[in-house]
N, C-alpha and C positions, 0 to 999 in steps of 0.2 A: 727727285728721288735719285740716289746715287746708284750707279750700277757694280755690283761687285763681281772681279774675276777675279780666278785662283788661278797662280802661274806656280806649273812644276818645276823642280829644279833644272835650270838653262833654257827653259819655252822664253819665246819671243812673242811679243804684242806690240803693233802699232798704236798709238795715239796721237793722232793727229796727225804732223808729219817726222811724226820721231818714230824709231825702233828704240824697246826699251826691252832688254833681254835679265831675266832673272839670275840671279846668283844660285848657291848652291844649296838652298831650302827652299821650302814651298812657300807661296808668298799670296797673301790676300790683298789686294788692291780694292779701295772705294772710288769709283771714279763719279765726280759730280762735272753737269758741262756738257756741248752738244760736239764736244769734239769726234772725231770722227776715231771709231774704235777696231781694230782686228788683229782676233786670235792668230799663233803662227800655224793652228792647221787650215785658216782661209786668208791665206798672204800665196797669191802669186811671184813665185819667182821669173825675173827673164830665162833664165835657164829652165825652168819647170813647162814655160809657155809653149808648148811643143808642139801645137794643133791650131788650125784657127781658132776653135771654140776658147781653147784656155787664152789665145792672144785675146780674144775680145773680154774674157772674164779679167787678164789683166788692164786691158784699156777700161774697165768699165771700175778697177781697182782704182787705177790711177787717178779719176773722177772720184772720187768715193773721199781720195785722202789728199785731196791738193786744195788749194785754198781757191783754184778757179777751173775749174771741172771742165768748161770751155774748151779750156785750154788744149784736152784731149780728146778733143770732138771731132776731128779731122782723123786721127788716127783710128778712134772706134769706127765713122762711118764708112772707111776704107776698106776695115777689116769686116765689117756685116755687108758691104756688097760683094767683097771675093765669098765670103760665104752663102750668101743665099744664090748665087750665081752657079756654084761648084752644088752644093744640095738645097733646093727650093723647097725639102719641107721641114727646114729648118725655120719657115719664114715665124710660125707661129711663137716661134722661142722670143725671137728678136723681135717680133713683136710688141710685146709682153715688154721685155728689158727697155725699150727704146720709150715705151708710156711711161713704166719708173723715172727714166732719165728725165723725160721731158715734165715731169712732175717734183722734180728734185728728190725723189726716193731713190737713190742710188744703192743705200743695204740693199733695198728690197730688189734693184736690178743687178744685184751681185748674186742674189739669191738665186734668181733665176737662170741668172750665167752660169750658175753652177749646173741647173738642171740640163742646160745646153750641154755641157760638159758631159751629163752621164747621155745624152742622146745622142751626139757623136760619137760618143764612143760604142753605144749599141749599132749605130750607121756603119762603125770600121767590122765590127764584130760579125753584122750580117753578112758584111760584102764579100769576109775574108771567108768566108764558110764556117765560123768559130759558133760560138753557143749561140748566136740570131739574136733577133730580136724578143722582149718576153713575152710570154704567153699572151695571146689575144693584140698585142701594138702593131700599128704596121707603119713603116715609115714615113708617113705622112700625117701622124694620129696627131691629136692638139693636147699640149701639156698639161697637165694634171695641177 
């Protein structure tokens, strides 16, 4: 079964390990094949990587679109012991992403890298005295 994306005029998509950026109409692709697929609003940039969370959500990208995921195994498990090190109850996120990995479902540990993402940033939010954590979570609570 092919998978179909709309790309709006000048949105980017990887596939596989190309960027393929749309011209100046909307544009329907069929895409048939296990290549490895992502929209440009879940493409990690280095510049964008600002936080541990997102360094690890782009390490766990980098796995996701290279032809040996291996490869950046070193650099992810760098990056989840300065973090559960720095906040321990982050351990249940990384958890989660690290069973993905080790099962070869990397979407599905990008997916969760993302939920890392929005719990850090609820972790800076609490610390800073800003809007807290949301109703009812407490920073140790296990992901949803």
């Amino acid at each position: 079964m092919a998978l179909k994306v709309e790309l709006k005029p000048g949105e980017r998509v990887i596939i596989g390990d190309c960027v393929v950026t749309n011209d100046d109409q909307r544009t329907r692709l069929l895409i048939e094949g296990a290549a490895p697929i992502l929209r440009e609003k879940d493409i990690m940039t280095l510049d964008r990587a600002n936080s541990p969370a997102k360094r690890i959500y782009l390490a766990v990208q980098m796995m996701y679109t290279s032809r040996d995921p291996r490869a950046h195994h070193e650099v992810y498990f760098a990056l989840v012991r300065d973090i559960v090190q720095a906040a321990p109850s982050t351990w249940p996120y990384i958890e989660i992403i690290n069973n993905h990995i080790l099962t070869g479902e990397l979407y599905k540990a990008l997916k969760e890298a993302k939920k890392l993402i929005t719990y850090e940033q609820e972790l800076i939010d609490h610390a800073s005295g800003g809007k807290g954590l949301r109703r009812g979570s407490t920073p140790d609570r296990k992901p949803a």
